[in-house]
N, C-alpha and C positions, 0 to 999 in steps of 0.2 A: 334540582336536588340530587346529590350524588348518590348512589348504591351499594360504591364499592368501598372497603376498608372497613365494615362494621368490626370484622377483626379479622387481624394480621400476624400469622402464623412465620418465625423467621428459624430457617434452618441454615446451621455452618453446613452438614452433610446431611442429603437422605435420600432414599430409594429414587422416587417420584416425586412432584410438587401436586401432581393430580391423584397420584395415588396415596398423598397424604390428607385430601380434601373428599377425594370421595372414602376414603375409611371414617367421615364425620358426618354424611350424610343426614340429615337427621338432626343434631347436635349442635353443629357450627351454624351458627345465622347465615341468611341470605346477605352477599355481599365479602365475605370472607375471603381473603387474598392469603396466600402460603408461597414464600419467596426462600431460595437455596443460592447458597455458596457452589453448592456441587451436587449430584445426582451420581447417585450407581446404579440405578438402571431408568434413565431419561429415555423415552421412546417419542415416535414419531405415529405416523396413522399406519395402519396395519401391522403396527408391532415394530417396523424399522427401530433399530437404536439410535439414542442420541449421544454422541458424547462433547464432552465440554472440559476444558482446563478448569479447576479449581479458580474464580473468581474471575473468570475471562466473558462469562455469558451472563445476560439475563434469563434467569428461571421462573417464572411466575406463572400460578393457575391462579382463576375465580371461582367461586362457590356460589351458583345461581339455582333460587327454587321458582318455577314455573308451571301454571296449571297446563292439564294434558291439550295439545291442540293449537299452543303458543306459538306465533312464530319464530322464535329468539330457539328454539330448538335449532331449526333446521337452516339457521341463518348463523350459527353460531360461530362455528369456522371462519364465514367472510367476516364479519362484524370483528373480530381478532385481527383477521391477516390484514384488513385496511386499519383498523389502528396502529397497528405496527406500521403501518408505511405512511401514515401520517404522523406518528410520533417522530419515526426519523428524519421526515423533511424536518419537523421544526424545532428539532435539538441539532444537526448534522449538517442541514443545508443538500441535503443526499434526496435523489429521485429514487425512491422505491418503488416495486410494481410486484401486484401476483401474478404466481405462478397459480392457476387454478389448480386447486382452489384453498389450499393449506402453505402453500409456500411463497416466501418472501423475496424478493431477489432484488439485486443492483443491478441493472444491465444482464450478462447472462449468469450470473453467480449466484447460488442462495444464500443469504444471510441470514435467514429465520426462517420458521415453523409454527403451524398452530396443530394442538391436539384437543379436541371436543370429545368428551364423553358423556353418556347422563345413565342415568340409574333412576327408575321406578319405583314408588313408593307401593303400599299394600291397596291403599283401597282405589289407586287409580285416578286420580281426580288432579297430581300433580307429579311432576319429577325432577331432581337433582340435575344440573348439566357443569360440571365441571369444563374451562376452558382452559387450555395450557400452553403456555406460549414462550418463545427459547428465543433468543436473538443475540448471536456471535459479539459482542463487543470490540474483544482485547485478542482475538489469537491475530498470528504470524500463520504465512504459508506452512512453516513446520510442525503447529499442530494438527493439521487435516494430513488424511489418509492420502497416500499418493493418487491412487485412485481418484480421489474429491480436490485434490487442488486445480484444476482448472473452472469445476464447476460449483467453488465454494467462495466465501468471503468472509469482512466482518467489516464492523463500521471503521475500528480503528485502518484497516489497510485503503478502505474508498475513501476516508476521510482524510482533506489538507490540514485539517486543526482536532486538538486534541478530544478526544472524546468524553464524555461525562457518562458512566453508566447510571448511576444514581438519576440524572436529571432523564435521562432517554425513559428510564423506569418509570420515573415519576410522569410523565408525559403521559408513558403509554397506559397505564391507568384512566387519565384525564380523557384521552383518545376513546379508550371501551367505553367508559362513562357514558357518553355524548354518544357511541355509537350502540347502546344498549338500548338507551334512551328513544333515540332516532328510529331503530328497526320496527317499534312496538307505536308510533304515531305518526296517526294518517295521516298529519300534516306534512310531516319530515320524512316520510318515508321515500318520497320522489327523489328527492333531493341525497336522501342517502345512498340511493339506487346511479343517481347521475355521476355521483365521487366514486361508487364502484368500478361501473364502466369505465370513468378516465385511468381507475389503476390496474385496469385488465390491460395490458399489451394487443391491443387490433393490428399488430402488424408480425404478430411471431405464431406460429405455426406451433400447435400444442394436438397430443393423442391422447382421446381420451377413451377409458373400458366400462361398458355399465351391462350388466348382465349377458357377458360373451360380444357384446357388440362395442367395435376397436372404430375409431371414424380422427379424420385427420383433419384440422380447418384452423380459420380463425375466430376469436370469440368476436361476436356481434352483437350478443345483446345477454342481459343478464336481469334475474328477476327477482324482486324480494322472497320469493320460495328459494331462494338459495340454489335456482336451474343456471345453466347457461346453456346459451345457443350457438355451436361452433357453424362457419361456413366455408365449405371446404371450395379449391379452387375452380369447380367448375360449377359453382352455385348452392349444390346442394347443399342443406340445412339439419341439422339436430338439436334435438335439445336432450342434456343431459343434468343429472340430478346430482345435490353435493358429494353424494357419495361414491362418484365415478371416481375412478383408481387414472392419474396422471399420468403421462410419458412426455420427456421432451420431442419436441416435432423436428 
């Protein structure tokens, strides 16, 4: 049974697609999608900005309500960033992979992002979790910042045939569906855990920061809490929590 689309909010311009889902908190059903033309202030995690050409990117958040304690909270992020990378193998014919734990990437370039946020309700017992999700279509090398063209992309430049953003959209919808679904049953949850693993890169050397502590490895294993556990080159082991702050290794 699907969750998502109960209603679908379509914007030519506007602020945020998550800051238009979390000012309905409340209001908007569970399942509400909000899709943009363009964004004037698109952000990424920690406030980074997002920008995008006018009709060049997919803009889409969800509007999810979940009782306190759920794991669809703190799994929100990956359950996003692997949908997008299973949406664009099978619109594009494209191998995507995350970048732990919000970034999308081809090879070493990022083609998308996910932004999770949730809001608390009064009497505690459930909360709002907006998921927002960006992914490059249509730019050229000359819309990225000089700085970000070696470490940027989009489908239209990795792809040999032309690109469909409508269908990639539509897909990636289908993809969270299944992956909302999946997170939250004990049956499927193994299994959703195993497609994560294969889309973590075990061979690229990633830094991660979680409360002052910086550790360099590679990812080896990853858990439905949304942890992973990097292992750096002489054995040694961590595990760090979704909310560790990225660097390339």
């Amino acid at each position: 049974m699907r969750r998502l689309g109960a209603r679908v909010f379509r914007f030519e311009t506007t602020d945020s697609t998550n800051a238009r889902l979390l000012s309905r908190c409340g209001d908007a059903p569970d399942g509400t999608i909000a899709v943009a033309e363009h964004q004037t202030a698109g952000r990424g995690r920690f406030g980074r900005r997002w920008d995008s050409p006018r009709r060049a990117s997919i803009l889409l958040s969800v509007l999810l309500y979940e009782r306190a304690g759920s794991p669809l909270a703190s799994n929100a992020t990956v359950i996003a960033a692997l949908a997008a990378c299973e949406a664009i193998e099978r619109t594009c014919a494209l191998r995507a992979a995350i970048l732990w734990p919000n970034d999308v990437v081809i090879g070493d370039r990022k083609v998308g992002g996910v932004l999770a946020e949730t809001r608390s309700f009064a009497d505690g017992a459930r909360r709002a979790v907006v998921i927002g999700v960006g992914l490059n279509c249509y730019q050229h090398r000359g819309h990225f910042p000089p700085e970000l063209r070696d470490r940027a992309t989009s489908l239209d430049l990795e792809s040999t045939a032309a690109v469909d953003r409508a269908a990639v959209a539509a897909e990636l919808v289908r993809c969270l569906d299944a992956g909302l679904a999946g997170v939250v049953d004990d049956e499927r949850v193994e299994s959703w855990c195993d497609e994560l693993r294969r889309r973590c890169d075990p061979h690229r050397d990633i830094t991660l920061v979680e409360n002052g502590v910086r550790f360099t490895g590679r990812i080896c294993d990853v858990s439905p809490g949304g942890a992973v556990v990097l292992a750096s080159a002489d054995g040694e082991r961590r595990r760090f929590g979704p909310a560790a702050t990225t660097h390339s290794g």
